[in-house]
mmCIF file as Biopython writes it, N, C-alpha, C and O atoms, coordinates in Angstrom:
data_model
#
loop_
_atom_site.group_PDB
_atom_site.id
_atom_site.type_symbol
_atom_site.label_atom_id
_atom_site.label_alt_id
_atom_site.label_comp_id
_atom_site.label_asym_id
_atom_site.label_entity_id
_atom_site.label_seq_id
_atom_site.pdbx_PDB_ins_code
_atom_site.Cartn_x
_atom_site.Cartn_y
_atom_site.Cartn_z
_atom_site.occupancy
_atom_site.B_iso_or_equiv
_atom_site.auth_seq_id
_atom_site.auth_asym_id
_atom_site.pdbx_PDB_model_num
ATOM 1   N N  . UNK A ? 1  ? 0.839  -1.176 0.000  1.0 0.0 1  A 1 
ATOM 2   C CA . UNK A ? 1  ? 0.000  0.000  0.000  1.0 0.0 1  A 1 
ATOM 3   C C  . UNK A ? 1  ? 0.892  1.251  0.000  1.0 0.0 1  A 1 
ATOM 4   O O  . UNK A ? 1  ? 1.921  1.118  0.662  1.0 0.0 1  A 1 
ATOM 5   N N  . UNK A ? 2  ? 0.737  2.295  -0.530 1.0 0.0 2  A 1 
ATOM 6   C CA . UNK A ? 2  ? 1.579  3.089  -0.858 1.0 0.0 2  A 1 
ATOM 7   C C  . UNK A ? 2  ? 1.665  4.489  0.130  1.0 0.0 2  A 1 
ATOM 8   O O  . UNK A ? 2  ? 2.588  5.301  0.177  1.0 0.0 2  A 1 
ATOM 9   N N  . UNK A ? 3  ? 0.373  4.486  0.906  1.0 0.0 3  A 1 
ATOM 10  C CA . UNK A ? 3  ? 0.297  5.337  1.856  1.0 0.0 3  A 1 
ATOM 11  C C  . UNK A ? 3  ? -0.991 5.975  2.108  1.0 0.0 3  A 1 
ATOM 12  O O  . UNK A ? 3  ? -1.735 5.584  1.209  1.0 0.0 3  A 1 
ATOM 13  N N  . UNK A ? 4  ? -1.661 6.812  2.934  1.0 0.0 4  A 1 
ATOM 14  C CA . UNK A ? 4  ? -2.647 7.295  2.679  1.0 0.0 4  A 1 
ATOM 15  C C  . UNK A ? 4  ? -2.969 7.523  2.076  1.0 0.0 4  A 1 
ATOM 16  O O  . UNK A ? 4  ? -2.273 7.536  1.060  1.0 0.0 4  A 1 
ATOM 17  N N  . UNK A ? 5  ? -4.536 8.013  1.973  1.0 0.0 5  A 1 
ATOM 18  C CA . UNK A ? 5  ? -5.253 8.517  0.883  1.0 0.0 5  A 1 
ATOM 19  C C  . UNK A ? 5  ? -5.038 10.146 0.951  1.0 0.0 5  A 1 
ATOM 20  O O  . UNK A ? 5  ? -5.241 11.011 0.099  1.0 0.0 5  A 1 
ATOM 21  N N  . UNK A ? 6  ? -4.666 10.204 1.977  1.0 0.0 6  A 1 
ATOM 22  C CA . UNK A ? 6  ? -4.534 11.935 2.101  1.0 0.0 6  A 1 
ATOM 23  C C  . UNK A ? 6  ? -3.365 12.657 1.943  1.0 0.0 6  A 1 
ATOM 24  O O  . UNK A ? 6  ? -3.157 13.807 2.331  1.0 0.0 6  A 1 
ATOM 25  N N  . UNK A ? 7  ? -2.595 11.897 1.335  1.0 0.0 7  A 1 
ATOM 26  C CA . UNK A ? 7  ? -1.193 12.053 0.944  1.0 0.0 7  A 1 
ATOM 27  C C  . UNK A ? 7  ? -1.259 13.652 0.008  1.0 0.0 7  A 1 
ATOM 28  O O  . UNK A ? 7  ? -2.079 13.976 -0.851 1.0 0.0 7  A 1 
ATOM 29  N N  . UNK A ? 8  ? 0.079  14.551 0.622  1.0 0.0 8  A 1 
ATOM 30  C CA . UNK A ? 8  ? -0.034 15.717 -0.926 1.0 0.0 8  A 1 
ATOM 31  C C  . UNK A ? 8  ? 0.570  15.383 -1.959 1.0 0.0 8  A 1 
ATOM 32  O O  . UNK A ? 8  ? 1.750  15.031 -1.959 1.0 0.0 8  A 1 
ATOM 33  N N  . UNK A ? 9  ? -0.251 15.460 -3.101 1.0 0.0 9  A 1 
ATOM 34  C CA . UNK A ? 9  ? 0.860  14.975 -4.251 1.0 0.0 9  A 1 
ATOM 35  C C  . UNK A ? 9  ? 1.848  16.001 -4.737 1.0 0.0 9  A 1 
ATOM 36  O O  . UNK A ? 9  ? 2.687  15.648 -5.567 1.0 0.0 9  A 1 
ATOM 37  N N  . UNK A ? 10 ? 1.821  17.479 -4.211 1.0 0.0 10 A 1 
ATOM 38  C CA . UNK A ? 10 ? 2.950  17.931 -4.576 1.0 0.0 10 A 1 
ATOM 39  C C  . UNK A ? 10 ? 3.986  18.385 -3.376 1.0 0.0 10 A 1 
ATOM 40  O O  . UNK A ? 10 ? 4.726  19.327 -3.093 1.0 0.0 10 A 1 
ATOM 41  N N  . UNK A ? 11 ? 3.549  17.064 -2.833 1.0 0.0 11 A 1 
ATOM 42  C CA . UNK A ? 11 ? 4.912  17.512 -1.611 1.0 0.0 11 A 1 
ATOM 43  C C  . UNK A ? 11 ? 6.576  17.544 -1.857 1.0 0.0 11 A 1 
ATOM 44  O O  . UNK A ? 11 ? 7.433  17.982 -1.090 1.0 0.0 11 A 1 
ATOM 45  N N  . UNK A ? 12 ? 6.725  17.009 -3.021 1.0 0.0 12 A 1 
ATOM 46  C CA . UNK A ? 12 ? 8.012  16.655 -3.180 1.0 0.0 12 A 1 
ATOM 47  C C  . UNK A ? 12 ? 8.530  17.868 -4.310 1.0 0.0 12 A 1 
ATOM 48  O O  . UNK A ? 12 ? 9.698  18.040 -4.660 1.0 0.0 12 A 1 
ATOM 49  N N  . UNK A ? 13 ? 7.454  18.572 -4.727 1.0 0.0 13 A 1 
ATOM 50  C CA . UNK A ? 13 ? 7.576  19.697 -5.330 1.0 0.0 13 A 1 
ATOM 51  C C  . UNK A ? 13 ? 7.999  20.971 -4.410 1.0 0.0 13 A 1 
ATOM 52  O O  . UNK A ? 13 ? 8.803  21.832 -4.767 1.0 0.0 13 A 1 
ATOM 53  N N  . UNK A ? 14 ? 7.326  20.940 -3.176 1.0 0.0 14 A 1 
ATOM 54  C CA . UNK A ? 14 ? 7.639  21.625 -2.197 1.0 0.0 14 A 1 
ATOM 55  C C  . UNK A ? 14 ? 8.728  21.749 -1.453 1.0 0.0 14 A 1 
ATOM 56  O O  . UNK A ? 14 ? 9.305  22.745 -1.017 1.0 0.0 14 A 1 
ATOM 57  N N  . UNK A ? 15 ? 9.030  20.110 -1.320 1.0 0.0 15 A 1 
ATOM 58  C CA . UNK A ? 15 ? 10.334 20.362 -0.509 1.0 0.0 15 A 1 
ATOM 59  C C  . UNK A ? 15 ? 11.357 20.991 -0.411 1.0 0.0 15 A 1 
ATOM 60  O O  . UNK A ? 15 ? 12.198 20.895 0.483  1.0 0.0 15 A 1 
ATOM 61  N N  . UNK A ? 16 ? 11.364 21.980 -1.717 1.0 0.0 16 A 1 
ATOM 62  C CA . UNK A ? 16 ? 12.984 22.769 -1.657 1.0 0.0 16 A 1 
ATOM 63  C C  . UNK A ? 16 ? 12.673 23.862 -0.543 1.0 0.0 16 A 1 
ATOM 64  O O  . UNK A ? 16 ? 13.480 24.501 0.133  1.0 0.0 16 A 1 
ATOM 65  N N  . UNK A ? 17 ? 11.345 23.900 -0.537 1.0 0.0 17 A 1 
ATOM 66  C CA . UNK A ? 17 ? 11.408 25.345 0.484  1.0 0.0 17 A 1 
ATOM 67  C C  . UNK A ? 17 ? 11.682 25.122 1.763  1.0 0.0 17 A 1 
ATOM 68  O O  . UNK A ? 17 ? 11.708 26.076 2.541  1.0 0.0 17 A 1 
ATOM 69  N N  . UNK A ? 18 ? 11.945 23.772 2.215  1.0 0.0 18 A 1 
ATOM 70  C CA . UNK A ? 18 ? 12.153 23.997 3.575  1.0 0.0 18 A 1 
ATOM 71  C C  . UNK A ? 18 ? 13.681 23.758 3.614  1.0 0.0 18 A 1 
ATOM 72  O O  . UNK A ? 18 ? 14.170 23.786 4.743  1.0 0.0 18 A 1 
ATOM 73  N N  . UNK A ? 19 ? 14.462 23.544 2.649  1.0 0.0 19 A 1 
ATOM 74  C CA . UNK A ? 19 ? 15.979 23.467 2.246  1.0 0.0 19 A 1 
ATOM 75  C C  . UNK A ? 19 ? 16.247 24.451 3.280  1.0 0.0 19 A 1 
ATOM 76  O O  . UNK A ? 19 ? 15.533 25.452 3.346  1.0 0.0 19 A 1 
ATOM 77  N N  . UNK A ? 20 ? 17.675 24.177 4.493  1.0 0.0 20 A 1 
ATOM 78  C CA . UNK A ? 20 ? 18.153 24.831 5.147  1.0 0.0 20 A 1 
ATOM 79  C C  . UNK A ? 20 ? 18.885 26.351 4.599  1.0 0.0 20 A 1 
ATOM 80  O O  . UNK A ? 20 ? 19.086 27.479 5.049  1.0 0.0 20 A 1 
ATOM 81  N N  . UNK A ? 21 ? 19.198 25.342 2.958  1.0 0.0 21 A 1 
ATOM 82  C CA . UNK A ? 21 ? 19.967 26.578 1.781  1.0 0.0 21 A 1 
ATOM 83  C C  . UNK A ? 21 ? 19.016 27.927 1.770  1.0 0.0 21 A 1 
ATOM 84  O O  . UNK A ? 21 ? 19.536 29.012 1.509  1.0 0.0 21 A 1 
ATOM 85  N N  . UNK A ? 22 ? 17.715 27.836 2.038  1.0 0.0 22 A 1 
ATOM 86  C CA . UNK A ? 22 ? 16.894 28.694 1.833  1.0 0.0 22 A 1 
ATOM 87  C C  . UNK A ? 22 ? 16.552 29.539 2.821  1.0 0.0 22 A 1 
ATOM 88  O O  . UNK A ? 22 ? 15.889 30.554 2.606  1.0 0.0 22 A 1 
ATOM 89  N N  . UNK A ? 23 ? 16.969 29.197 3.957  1.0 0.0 23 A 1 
ATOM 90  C CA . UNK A ? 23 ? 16.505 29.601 5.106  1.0 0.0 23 A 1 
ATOM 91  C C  . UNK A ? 23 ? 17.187 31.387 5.327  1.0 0.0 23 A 1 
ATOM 92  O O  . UNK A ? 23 ? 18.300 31.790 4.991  1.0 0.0 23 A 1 
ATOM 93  N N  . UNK A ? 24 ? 16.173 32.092 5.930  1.0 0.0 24 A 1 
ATOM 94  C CA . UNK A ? 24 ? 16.305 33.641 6.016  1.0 0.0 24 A 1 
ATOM 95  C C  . UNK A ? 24 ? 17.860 33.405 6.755  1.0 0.0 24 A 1 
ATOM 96  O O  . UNK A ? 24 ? 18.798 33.580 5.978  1.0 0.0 24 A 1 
ATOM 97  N N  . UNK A ? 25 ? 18.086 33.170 7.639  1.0 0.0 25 A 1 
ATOM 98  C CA . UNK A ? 25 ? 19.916 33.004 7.525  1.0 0.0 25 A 1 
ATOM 99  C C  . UNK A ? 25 ? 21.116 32.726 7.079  1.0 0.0 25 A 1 
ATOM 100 O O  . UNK A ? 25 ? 22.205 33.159 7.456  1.0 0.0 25 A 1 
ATOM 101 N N  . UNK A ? 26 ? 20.795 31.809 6.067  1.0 0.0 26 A 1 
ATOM 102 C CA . UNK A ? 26 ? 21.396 31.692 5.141  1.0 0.0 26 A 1 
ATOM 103 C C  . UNK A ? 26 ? 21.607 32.719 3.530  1.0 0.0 26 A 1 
ATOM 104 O O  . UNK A ? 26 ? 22.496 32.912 2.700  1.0 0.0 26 A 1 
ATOM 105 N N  . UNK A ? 27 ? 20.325 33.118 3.750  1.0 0.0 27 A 1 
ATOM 106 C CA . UNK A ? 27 ? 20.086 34.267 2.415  1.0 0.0 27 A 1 
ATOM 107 C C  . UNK A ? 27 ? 20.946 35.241 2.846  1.0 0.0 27 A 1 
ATOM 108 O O  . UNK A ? 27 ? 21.793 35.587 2.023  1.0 0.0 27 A 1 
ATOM 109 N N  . UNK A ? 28 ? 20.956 35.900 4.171  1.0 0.0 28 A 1 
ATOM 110 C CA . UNK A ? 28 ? 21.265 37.040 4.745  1.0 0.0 28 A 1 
ATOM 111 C C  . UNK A ? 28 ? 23.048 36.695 4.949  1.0 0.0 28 A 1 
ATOM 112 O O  . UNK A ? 28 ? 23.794 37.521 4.425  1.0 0.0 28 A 1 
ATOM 113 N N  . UNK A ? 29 ? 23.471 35.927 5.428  1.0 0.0 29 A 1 
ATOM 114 C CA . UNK A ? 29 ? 24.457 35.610 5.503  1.0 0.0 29 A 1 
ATOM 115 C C  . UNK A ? 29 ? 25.363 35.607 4.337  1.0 0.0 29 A 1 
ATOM 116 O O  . UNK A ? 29 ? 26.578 35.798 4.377  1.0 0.0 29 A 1 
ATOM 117 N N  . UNK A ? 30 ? 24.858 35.441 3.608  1.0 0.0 30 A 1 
ATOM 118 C CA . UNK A ? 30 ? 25.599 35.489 2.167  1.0 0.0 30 A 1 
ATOM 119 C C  . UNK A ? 30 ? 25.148 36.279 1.182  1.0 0.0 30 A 1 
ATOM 120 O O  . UNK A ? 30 ? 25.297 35.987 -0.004 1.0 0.0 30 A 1 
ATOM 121 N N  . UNK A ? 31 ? 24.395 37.640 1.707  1.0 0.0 31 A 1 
ATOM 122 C CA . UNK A ? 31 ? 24.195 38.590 1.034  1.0 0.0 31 A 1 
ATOM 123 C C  . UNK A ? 31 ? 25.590 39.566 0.739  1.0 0.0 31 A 1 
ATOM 124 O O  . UNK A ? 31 ? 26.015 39.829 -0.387 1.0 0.0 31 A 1 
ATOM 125 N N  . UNK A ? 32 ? 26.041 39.919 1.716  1.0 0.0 32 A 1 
ATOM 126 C CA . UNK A ? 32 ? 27.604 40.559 1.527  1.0 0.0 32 A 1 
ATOM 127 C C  . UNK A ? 32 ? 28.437 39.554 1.895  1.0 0.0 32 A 1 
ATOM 128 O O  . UNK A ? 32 ? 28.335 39.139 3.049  1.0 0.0 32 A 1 
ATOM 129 N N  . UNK A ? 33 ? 29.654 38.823 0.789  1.0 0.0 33 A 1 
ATOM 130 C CA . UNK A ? 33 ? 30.614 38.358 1.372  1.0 0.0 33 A 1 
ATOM 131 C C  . UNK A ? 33 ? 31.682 38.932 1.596  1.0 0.0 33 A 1 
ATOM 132 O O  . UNK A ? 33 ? 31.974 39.888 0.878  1.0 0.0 33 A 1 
ATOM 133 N N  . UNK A ? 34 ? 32.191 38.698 2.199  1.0 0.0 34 A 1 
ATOM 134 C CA . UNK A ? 34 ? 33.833 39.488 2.783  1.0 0.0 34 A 1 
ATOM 135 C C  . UNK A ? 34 ? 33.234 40.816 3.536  1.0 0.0 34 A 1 
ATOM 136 O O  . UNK A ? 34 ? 34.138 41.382 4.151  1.0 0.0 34 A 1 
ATOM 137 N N  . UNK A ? 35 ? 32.275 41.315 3.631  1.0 0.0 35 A 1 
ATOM 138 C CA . UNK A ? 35 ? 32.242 42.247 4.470  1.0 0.0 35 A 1 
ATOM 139 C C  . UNK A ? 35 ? 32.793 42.201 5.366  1.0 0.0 35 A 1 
ATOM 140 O O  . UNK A ? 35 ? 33.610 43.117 5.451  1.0 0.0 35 A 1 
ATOM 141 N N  . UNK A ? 36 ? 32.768 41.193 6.604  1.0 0.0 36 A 1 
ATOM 142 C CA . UNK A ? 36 ? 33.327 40.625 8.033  1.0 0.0 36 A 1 
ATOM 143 C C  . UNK A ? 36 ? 35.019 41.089 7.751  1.0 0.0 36 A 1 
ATOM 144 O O  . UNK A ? 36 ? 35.630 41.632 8.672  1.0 0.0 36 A 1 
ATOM 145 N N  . UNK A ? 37 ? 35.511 40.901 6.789  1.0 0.0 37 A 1 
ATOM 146 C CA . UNK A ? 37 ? 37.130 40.719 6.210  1.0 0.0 37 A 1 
ATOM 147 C C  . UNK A ? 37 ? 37.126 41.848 6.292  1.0 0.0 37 A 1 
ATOM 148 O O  . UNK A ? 37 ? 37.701 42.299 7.283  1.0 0.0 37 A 1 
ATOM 149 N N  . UNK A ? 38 ? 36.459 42.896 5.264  1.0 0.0 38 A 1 
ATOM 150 C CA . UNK A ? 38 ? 36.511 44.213 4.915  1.0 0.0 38 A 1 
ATOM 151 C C  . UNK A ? 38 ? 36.739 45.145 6.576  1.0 0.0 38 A 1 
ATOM 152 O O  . UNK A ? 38 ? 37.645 45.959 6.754  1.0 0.0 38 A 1 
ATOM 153 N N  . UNK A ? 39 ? 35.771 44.799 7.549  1.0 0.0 39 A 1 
ATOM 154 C CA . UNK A ? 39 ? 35.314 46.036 8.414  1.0 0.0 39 A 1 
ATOM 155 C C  . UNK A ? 39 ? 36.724 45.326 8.969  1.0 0.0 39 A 1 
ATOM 156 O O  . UNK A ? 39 ? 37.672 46.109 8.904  1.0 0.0 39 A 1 
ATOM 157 N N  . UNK A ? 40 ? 37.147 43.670 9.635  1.0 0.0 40 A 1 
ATOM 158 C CA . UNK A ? 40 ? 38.571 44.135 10.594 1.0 0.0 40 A 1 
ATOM 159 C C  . UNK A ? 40 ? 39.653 44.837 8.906  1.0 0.0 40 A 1 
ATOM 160 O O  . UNK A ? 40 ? 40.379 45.798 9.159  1.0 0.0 40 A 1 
ATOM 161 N N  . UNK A ? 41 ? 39.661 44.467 7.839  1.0 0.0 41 A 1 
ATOM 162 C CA . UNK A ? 41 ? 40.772 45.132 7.552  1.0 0.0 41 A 1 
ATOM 163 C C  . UNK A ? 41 ? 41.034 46.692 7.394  1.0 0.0 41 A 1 
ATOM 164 O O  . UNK A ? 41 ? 42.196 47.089 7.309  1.0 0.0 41 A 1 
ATOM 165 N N  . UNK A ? 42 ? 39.557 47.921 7.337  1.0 0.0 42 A 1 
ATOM 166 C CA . UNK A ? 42 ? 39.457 49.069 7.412  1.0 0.0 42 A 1 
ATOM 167 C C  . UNK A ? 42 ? 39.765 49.445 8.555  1.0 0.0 42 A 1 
ATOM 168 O O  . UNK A ? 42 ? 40.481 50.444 8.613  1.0 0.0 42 A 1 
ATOM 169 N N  . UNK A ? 43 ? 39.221 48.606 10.200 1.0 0.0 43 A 1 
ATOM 170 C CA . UNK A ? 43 ? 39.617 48.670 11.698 1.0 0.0 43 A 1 
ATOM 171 C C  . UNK A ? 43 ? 40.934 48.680 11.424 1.0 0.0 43 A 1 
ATOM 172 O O  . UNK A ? 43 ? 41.321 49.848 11.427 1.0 0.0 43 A 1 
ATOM 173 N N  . UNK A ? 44 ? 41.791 47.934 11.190 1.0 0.0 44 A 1 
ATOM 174 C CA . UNK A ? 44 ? 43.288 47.626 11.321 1.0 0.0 44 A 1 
ATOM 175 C C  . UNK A ? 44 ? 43.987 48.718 10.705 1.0 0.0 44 A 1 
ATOM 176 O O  . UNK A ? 44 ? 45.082 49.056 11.154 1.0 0.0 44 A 1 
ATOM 177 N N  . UNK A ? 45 ? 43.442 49.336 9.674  1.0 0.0 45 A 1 
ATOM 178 C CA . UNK A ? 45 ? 44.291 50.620 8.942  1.0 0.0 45 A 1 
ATOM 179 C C  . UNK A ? 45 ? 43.891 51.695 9.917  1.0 0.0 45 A 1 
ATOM 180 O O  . UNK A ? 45 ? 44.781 52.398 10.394 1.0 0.0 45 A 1 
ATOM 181 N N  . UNK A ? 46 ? 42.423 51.920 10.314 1.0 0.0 46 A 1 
ATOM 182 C CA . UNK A ? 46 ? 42.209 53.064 11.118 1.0 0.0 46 A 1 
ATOM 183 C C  . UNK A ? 46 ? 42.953 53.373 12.106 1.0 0.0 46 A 1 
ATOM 184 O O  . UNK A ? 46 ? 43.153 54.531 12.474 1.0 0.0 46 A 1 
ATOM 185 N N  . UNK A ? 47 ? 43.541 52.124 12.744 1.0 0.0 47 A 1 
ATOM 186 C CA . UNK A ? 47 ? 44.008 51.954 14.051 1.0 0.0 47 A 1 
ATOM 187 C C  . UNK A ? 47 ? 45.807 52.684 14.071 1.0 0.0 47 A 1 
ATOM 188 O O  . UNK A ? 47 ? 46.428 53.503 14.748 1.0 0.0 47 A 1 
ATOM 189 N N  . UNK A ? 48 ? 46.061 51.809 12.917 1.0 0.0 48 A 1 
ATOM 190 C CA . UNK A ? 48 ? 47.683 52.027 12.748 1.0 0.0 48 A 1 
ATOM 191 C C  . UNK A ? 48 ? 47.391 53.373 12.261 1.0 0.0 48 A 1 
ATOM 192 O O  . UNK A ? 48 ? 47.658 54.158 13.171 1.0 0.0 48 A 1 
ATOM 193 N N  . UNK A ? 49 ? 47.030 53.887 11.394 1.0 0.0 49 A 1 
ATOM 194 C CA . UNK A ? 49 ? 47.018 55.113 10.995 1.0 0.0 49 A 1 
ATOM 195 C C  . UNK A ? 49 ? 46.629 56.500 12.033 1.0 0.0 49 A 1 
ATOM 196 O O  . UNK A ? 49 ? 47.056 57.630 11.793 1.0 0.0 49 A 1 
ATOM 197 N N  . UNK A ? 50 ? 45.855 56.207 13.060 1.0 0.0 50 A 1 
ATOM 198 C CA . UNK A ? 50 ? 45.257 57.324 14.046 1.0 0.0 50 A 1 
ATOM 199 C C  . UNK A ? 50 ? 46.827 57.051 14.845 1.0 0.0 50 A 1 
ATOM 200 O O  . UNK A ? 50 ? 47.706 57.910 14.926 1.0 0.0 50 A 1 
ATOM 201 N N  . UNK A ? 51 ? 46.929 55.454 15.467 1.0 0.0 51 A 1 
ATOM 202 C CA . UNK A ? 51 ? 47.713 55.645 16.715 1.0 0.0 51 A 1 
ATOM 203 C C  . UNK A ? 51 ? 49.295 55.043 16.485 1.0 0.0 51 A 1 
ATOM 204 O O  . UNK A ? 51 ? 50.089 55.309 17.388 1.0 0.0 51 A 1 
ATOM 205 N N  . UNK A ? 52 ? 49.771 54.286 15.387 1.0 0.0 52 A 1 
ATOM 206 C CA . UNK A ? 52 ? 51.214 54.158 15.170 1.0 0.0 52 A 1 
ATOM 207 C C  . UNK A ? 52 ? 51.862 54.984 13.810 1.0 0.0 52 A 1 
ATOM 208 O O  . UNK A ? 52 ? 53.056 55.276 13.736 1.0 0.0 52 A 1 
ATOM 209 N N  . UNK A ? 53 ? 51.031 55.248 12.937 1.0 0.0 53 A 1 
ATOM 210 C CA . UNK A ? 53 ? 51.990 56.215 11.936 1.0 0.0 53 A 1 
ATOM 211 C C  . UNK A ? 53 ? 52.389 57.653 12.650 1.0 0.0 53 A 1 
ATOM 212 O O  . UNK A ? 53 ? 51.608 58.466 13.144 1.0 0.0 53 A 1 
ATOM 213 N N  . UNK A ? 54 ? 53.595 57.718 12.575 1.0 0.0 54 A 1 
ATOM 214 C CA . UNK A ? 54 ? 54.151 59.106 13.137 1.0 0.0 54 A 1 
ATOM 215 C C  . UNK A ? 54 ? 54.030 59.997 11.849 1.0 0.0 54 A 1 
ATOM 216 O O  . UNK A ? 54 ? 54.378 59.509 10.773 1.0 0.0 54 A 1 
ATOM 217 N N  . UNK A ? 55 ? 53.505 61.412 11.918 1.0 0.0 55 A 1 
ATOM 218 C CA . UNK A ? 55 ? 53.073 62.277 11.747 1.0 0.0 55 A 1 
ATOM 219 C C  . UNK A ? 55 ? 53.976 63.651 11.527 1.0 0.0 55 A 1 
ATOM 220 O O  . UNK A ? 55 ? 54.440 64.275 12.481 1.0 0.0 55 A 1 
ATOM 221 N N  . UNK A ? 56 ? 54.105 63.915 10.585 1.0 0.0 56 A 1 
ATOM 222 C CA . UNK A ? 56 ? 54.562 65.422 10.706 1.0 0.0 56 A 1 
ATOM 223 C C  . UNK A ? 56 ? 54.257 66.096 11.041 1.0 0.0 56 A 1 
ATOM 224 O O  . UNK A ? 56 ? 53.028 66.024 11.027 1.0 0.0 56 A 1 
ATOM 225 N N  . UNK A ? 57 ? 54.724 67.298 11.622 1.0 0.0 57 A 1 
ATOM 226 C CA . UNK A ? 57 ? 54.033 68.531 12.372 1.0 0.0 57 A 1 
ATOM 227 C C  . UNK A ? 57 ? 54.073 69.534 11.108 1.0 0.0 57 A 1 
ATOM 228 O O  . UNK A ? 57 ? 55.013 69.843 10.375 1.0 0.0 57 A 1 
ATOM 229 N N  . UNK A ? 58 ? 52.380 70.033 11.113 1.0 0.0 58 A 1 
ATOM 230 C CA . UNK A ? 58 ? 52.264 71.294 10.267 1.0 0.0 58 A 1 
ATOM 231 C C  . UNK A ? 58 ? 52.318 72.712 10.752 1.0 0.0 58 A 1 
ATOM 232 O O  . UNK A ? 58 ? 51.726 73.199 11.716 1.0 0.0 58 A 1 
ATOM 233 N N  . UNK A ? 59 ? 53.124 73.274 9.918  1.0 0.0 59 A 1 
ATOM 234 C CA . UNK A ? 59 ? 53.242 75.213 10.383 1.0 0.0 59 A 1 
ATOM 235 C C  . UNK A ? 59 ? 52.707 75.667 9.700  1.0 0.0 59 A 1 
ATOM 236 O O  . UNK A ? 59 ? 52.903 75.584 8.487  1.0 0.0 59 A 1 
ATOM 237 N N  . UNK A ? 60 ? 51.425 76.620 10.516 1.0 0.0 60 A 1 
ATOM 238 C CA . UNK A ? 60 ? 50.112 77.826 10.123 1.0 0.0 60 A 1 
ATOM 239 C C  . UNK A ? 60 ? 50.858 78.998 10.292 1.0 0.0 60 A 1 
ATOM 240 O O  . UNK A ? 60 ? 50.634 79.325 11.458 1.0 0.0 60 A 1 
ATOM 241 N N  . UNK A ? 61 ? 51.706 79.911 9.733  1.0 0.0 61 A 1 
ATOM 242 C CA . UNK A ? 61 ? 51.870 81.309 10.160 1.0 0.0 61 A 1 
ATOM 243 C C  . UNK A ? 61 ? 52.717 81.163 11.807 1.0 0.0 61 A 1 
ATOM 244 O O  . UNK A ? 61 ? 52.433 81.782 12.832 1.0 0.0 61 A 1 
ATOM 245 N N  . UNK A ? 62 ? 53.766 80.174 11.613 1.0 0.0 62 A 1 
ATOM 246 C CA . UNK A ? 62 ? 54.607 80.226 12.830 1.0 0.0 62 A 1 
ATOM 247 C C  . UNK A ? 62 ? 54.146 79.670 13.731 1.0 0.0 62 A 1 
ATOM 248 O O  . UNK A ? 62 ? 54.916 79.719 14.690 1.0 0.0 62 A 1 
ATOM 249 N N  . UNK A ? 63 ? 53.035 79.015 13.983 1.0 0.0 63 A 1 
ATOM 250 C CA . UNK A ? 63 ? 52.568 77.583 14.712 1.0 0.0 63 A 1 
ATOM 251 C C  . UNK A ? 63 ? 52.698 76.706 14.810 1.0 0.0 63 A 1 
ATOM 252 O O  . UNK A ? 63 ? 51.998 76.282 13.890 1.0 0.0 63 A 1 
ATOM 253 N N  . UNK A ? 64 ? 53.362 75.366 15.549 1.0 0.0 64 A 1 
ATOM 254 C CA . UNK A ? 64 ? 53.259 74.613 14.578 1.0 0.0 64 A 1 
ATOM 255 C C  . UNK A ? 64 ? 51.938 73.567 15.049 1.0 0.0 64 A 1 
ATOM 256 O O  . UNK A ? 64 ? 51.931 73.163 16.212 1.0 0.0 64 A 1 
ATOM 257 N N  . UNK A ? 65 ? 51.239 73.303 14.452 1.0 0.0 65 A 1 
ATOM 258 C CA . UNK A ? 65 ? 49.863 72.355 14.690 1.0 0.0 65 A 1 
ATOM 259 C C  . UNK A ? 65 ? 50.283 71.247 14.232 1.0 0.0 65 A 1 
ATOM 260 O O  . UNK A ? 65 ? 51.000 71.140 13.237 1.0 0.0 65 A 1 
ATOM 261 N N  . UNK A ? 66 ? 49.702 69.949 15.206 1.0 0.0 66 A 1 
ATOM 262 C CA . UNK A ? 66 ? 50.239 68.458 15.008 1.0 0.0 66 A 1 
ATOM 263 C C  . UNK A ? 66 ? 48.275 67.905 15.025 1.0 0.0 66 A 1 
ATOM 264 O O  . UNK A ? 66 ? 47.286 68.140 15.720 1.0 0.0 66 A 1 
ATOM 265 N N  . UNK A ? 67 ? 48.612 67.097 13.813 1.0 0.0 67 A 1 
ATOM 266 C CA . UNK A ? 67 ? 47.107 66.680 13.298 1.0 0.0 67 A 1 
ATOM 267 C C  . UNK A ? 67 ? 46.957 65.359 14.040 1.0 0.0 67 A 1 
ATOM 268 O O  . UNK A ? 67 ? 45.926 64.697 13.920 1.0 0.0 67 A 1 
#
């Protein structure tokens, strides 16, 4: 016997939608890739650049101002 009578016959048509591949976390997750990469490698330049590149001092009219 092959199974109920109340069987859906397009269940197997359906099944992709419950595919984990499909799932709102997965869509979202792989909407931007490398972003995650991108923000530490922009962090890592911001960082060295604000607090380890040494800096020249600029002169305004006999001032000298350090940026």
């Amino acid at each position: 016997m092959p199974g109920p009578q109340y069987r859906d016959p397009w269940a197997a048509r359906e099944a992709w939608r419950k595919s984990p591949i499909f799932s709102n976390r997965a869509m979202f997750r792989g909407m931007f890739p490398g972003l995650g990469t991108a923000v530490v490698a922009f962090t890592a330049y911001v960082i060295y650049d604000d607090f380890l590149a040494s800096k020249p001092a600029h002169e305004h009219g006999g001032h000298t101002i350090s940026h």
